[in-house]
PyMOL Python script that loads the backbone (N, CA, C, O; Angstrom):
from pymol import cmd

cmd.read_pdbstr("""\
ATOM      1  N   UNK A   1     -96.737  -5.551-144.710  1.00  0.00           N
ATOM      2  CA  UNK A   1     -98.165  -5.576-144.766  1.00  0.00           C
ATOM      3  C   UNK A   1     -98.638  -4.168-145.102  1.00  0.00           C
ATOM      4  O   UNK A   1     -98.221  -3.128-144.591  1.00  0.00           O
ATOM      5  N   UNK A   2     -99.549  -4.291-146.016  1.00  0.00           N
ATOM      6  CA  UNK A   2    -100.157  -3.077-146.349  1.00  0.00           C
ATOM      7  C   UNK A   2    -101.694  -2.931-146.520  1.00  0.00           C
ATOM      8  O   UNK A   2    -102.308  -3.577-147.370  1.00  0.00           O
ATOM      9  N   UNK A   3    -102.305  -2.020-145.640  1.00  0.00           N
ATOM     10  CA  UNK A   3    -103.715  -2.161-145.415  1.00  0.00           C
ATOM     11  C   UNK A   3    -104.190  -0.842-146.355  1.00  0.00           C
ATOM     12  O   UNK A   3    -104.489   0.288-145.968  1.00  0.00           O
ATOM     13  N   UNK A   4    -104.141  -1.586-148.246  1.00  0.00           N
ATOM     14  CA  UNK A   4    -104.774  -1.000-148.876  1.00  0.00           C
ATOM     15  C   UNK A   4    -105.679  -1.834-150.294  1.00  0.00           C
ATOM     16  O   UNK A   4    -105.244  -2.503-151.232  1.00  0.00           O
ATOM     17  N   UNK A   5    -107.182  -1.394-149.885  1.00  0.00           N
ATOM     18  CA  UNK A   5    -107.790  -2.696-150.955  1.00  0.00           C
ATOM     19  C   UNK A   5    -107.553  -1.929-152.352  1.00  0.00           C
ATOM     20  O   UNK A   5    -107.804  -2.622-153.338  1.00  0.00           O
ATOM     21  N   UNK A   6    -107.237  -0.986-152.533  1.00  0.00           N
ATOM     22  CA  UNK A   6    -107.560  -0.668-154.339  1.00  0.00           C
ATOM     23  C   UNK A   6    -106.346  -0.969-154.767  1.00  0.00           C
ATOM     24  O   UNK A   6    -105.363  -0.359-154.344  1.00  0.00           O
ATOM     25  N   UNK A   7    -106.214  -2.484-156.150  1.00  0.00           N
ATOM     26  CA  UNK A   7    -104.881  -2.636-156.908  1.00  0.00           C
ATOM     27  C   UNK A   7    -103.983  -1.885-156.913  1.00  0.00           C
ATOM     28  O   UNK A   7    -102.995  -1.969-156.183  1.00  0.00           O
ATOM     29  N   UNK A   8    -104.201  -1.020-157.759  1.00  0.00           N
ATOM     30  CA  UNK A   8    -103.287  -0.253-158.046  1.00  0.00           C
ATOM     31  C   UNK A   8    -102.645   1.016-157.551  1.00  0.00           C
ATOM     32  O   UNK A   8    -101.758   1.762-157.965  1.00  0.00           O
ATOM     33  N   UNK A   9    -103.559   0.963-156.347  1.00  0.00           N
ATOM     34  CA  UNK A   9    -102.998   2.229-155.297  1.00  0.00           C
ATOM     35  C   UNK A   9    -101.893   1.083-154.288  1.00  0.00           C
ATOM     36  O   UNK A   9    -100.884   1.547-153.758  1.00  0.00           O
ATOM     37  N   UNK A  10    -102.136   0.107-154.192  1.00  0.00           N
ATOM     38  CA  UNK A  10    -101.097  -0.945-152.990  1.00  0.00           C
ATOM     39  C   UNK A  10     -99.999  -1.276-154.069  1.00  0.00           C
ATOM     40  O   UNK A  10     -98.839  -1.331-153.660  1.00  0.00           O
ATOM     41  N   UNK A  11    -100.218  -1.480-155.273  1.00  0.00           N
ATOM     42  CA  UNK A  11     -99.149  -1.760-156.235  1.00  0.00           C
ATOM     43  C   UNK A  11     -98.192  -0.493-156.162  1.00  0.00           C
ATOM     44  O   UNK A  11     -97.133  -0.606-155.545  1.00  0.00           O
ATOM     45  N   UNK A  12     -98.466   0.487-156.656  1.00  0.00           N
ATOM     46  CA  UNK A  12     -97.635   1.743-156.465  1.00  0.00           C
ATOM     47  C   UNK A  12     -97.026   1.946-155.577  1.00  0.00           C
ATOM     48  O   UNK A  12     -95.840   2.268-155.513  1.00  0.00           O
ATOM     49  N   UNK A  13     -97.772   1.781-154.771  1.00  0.00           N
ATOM     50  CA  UNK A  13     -97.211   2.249-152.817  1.00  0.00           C
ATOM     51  C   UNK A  13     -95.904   1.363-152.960  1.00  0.00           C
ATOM     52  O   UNK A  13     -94.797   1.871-153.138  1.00  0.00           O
ATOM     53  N   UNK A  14     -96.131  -0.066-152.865  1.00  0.00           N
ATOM     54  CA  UNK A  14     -95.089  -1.193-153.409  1.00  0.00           C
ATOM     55  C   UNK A  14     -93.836  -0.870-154.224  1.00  0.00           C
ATOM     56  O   UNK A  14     -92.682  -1.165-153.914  1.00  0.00           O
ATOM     57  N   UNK A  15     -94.409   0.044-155.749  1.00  0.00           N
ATOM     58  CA  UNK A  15     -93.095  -0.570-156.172  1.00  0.00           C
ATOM     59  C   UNK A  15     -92.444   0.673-156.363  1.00  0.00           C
ATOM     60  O   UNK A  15     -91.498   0.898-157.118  1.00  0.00           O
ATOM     61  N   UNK A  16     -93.205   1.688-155.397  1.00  0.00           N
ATOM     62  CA  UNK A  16     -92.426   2.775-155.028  1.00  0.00           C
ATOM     63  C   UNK A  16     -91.107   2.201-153.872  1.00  0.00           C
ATOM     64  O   UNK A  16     -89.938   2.577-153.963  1.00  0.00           O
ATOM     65  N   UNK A  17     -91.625   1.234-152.823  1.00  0.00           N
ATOM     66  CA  UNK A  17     -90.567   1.406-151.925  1.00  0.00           C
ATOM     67  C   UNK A  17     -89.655  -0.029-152.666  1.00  0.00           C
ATOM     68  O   UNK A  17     -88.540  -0.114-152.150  1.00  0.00           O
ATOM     69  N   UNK A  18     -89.838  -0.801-153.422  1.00  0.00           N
ATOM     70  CA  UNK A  18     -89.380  -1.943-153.832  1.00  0.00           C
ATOM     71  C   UNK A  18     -87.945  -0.947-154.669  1.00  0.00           C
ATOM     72  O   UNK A  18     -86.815  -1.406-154.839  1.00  0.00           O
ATOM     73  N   UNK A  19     -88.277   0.075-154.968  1.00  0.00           N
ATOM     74  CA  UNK A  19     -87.759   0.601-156.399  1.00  0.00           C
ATOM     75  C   UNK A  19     -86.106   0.267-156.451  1.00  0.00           C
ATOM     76  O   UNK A  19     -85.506  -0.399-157.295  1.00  0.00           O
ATOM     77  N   UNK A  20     -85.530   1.013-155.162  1.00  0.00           N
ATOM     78  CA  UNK A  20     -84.283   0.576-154.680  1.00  0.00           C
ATOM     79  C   UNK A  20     -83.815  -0.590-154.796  1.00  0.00           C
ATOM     80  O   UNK A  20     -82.585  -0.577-154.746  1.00  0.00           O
ATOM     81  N   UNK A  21     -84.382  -1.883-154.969  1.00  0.00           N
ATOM     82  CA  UNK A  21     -84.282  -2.901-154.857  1.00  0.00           C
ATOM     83  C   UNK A  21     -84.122  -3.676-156.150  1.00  0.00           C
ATOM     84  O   UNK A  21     -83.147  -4.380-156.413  1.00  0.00           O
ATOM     85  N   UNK A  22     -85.185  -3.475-156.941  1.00  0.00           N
ATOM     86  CA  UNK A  22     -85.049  -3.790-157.910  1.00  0.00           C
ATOM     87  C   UNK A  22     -84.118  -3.254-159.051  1.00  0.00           C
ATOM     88  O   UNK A  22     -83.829  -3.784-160.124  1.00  0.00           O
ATOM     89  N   UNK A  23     -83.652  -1.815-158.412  1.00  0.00           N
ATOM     90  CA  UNK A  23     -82.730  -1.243-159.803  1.00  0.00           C
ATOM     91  C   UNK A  23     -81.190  -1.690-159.134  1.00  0.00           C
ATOM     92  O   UNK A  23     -80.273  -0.875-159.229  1.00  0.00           O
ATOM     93  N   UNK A  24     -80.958  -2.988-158.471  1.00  0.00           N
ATOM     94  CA  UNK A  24     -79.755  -3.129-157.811  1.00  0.00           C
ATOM     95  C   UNK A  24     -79.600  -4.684-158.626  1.00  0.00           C
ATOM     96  O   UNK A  24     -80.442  -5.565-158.447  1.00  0.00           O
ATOM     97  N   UNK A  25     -78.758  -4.816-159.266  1.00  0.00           N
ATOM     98  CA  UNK A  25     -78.322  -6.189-160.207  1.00  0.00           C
ATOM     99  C   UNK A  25     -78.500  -7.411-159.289  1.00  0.00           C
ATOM    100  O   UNK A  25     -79.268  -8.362-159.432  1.00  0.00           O
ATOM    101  N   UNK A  26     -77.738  -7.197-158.452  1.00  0.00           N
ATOM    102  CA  UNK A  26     -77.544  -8.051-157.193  1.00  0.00           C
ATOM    103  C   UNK A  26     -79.102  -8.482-156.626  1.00  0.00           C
ATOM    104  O   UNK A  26     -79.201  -9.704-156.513  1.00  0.00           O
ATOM    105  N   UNK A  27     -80.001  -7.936-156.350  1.00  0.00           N
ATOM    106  CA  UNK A  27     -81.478  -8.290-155.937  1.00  0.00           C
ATOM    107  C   UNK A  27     -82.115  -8.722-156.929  1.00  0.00           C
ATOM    108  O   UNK A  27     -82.937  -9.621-156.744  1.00  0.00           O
ATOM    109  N   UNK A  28     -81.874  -8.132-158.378  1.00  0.00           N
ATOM    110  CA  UNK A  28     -82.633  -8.731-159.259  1.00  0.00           C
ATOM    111  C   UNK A  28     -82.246  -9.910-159.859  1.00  0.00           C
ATOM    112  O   UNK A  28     -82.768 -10.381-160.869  1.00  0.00           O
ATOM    113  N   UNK A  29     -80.964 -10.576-158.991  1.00  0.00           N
ATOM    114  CA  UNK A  29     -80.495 -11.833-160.079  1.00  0.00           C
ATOM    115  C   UNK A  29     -80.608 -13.000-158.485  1.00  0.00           C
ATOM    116  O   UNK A  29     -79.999 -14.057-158.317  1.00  0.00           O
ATOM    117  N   UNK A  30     -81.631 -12.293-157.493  1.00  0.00           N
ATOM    118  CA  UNK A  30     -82.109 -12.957-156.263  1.00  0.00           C
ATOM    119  C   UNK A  30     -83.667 -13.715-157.296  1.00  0.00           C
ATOM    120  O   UNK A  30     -84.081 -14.853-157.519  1.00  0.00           O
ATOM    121  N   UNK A  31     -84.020 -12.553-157.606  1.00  0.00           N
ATOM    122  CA  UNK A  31     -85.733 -12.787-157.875  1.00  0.00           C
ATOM    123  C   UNK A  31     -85.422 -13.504-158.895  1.00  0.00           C
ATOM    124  O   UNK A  31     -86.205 -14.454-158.878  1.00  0.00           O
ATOM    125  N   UNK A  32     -84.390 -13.640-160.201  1.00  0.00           N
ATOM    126  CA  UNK A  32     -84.220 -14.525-161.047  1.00  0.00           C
ATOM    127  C   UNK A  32     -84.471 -15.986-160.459  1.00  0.00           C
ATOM    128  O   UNK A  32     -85.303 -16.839-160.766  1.00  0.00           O
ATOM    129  N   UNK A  33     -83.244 -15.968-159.306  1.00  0.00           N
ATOM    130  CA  UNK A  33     -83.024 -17.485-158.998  1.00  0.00           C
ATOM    131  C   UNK A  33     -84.014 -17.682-158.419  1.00  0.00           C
ATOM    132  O   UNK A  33     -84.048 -18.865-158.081  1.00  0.00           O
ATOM    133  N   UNK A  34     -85.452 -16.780-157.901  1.00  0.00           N
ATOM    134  CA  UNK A  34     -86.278 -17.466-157.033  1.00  0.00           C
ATOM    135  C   UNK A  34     -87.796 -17.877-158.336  1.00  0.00           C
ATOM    136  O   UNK A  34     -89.002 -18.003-158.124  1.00  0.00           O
ATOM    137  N   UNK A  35     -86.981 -17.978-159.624  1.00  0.00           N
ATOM    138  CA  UNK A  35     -88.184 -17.929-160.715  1.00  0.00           C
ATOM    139  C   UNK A  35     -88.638 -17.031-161.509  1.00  0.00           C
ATOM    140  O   UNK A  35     -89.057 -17.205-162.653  1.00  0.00           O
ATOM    141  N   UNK A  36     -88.549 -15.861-160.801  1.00  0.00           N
ATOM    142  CA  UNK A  36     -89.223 -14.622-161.822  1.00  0.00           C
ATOM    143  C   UNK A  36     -88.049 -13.991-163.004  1.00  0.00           C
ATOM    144  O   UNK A  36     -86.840 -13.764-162.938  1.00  0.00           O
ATOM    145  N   UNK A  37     -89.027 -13.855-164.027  1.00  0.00           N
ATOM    146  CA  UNK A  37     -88.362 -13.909-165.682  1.00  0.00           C
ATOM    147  C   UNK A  37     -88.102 -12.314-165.434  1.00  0.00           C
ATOM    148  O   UNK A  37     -88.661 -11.498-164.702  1.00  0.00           O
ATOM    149  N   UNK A  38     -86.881 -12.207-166.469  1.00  0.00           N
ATOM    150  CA  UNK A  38     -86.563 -10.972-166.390  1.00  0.00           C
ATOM    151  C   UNK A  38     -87.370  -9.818-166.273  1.00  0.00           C
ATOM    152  O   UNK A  38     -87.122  -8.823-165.591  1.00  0.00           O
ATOM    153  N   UNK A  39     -88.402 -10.036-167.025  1.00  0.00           N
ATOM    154  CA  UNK A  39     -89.183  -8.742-167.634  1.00  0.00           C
ATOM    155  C   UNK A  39     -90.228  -9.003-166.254  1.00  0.00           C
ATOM    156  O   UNK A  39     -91.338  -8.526-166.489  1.00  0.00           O
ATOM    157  N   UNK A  40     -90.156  -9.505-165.179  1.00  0.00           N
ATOM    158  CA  UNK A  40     -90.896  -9.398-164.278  1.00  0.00           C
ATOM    159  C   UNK A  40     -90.190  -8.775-163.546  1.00  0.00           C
ATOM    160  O   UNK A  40     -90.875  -8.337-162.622  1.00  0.00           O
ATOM    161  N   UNK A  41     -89.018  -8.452-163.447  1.00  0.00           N
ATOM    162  CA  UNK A  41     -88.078  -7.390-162.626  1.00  0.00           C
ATOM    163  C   UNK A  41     -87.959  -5.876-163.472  1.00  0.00           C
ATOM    164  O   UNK A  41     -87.285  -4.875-163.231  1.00  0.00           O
ATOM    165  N   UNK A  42     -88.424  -6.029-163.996  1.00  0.00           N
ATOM    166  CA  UNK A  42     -88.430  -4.631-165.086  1.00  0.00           C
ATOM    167  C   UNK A  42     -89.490  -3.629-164.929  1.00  0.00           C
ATOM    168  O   UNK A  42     -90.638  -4.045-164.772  1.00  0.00           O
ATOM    169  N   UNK A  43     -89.290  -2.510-164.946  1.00  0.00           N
ATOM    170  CA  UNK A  43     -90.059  -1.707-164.766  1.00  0.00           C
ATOM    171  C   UNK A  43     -90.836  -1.606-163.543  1.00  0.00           C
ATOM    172  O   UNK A  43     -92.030  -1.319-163.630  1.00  0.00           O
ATOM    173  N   UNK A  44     -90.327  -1.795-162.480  1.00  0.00           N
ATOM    174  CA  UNK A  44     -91.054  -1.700-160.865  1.00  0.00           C
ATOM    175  C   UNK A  44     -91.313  -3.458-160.677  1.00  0.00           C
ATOM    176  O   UNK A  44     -91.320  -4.122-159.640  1.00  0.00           O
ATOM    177  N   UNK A  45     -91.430  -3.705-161.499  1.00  0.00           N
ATOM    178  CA  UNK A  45     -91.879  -5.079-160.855  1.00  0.00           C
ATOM    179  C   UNK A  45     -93.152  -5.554-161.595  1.00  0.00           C
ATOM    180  O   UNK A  45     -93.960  -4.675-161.894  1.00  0.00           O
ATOM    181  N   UNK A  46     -93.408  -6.727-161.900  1.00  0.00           N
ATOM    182  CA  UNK A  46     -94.435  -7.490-162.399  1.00  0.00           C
ATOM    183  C   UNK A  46     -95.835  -7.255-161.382  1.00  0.00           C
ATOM    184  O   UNK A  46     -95.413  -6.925-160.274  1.00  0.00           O
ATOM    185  N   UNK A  47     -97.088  -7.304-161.386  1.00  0.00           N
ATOM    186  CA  UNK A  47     -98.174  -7.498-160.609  1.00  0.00           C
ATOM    187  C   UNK A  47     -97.977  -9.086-159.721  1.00  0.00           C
ATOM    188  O   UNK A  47     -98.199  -9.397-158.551  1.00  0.00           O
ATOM    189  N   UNK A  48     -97.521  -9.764-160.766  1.00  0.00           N
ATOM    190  CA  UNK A  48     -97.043 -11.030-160.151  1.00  0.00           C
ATOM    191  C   UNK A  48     -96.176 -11.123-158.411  1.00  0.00           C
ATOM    192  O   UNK A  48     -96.463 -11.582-157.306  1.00  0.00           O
ATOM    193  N   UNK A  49     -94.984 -10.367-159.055  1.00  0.00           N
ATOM    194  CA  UNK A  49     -93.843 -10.438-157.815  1.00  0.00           C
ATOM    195  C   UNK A  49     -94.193  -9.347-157.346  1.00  0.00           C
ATOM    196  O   UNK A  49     -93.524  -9.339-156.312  1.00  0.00           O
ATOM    197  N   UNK A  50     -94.678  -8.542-157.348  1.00  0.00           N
ATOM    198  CA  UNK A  50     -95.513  -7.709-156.466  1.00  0.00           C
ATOM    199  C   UNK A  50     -96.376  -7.980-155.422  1.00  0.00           C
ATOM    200  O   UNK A  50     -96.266  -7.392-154.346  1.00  0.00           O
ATOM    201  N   UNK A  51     -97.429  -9.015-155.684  1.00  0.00           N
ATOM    202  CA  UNK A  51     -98.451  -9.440-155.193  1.00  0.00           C
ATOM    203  C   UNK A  51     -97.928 -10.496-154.408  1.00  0.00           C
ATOM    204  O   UNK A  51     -98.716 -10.911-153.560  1.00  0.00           O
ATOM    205  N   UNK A  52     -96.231 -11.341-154.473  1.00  0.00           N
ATOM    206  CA  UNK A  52     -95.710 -12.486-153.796  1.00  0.00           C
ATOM    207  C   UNK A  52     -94.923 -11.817-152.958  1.00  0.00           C
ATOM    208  O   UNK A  52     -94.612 -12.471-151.963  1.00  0.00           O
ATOM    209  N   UNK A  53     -94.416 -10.542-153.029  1.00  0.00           N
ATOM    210  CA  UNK A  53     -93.955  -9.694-152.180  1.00  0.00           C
ATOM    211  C   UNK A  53     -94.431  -9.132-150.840  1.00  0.00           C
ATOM    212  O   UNK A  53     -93.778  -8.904-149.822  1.00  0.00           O
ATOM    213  N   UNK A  54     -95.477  -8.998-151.044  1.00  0.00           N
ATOM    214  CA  UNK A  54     -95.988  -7.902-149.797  1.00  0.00           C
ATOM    215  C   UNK A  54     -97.273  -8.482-150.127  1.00  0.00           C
ATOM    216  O   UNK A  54     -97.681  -8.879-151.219  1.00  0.00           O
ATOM    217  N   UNK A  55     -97.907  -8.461-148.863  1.00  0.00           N
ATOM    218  CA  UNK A  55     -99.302  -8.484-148.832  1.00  0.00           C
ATOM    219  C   UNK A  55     -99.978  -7.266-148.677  1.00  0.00           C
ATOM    220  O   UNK A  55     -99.552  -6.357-147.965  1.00  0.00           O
ATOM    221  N   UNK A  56    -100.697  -7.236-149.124  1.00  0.00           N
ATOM    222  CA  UNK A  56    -101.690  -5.435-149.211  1.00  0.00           C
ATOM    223  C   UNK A  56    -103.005  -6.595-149.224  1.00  0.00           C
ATOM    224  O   UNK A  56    -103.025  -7.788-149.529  1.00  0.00           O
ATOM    225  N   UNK A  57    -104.048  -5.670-148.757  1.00  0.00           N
ATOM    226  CA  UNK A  57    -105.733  -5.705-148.947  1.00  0.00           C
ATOM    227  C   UNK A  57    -106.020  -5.315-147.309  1.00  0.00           C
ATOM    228  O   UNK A  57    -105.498  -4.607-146.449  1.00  0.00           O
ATOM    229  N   UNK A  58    -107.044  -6.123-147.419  1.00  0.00           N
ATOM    230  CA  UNK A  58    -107.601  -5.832-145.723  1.00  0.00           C
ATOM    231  C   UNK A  58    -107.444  -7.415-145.239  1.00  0.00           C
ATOM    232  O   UNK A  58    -107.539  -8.323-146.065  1.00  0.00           O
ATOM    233  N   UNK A  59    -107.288  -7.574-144.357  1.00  0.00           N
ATOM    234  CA  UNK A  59    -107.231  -9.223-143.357  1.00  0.00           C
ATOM    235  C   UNK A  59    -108.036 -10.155-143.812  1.00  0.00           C
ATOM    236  O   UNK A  59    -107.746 -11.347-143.710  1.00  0.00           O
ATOM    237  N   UNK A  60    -109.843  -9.462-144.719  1.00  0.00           N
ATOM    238  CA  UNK A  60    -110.317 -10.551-144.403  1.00  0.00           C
ATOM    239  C   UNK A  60    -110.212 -10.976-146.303  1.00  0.00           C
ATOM    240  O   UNK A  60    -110.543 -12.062-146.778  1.00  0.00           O
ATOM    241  N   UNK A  61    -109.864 -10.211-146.809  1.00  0.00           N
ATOM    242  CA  UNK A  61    -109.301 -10.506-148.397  1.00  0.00           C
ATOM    243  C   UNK A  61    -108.337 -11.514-148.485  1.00  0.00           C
ATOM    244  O   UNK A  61    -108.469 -12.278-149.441  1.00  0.00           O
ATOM    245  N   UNK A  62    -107.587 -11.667-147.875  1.00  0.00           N
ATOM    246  CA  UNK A  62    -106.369 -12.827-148.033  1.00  0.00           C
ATOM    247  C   UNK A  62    -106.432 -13.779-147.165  1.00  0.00           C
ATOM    248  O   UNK A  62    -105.597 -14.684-147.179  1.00  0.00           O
TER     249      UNK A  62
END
""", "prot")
cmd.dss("prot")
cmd.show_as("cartoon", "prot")
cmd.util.cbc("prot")
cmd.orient("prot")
């Protein structure tokens, strides 16, 4: 959980700590089998699997 409303400041924060994760073959052929297309594992991560990842905003946003 992340208590931040501006996009692209909670996205960053995200796919700063995701980063490890995603540059590991093995996690990224997790997010394959769970649907997400390659190029959504690319480069930090899609806004998509980002946004299905972690929740960010404030409580009463989501």
């Amino acid at each position: 959980m992340l208590f931040e409303t501006a996009p692209a400041r909670a996205r960053a924060v995200v796919r700063e700590h995701l980063a490890l994760y995603l540059n590991s073959s093995y996690n990224r052929a997790k997010f394959h089998r769970l649907g997400y297309a390659r190029e959504e594992t690319d480069d930090g991560g899609s806004d998509r699997l980002i946004d299905d990842v972690v929740f960010w905003g404030d409580l009463d946003t989501r």
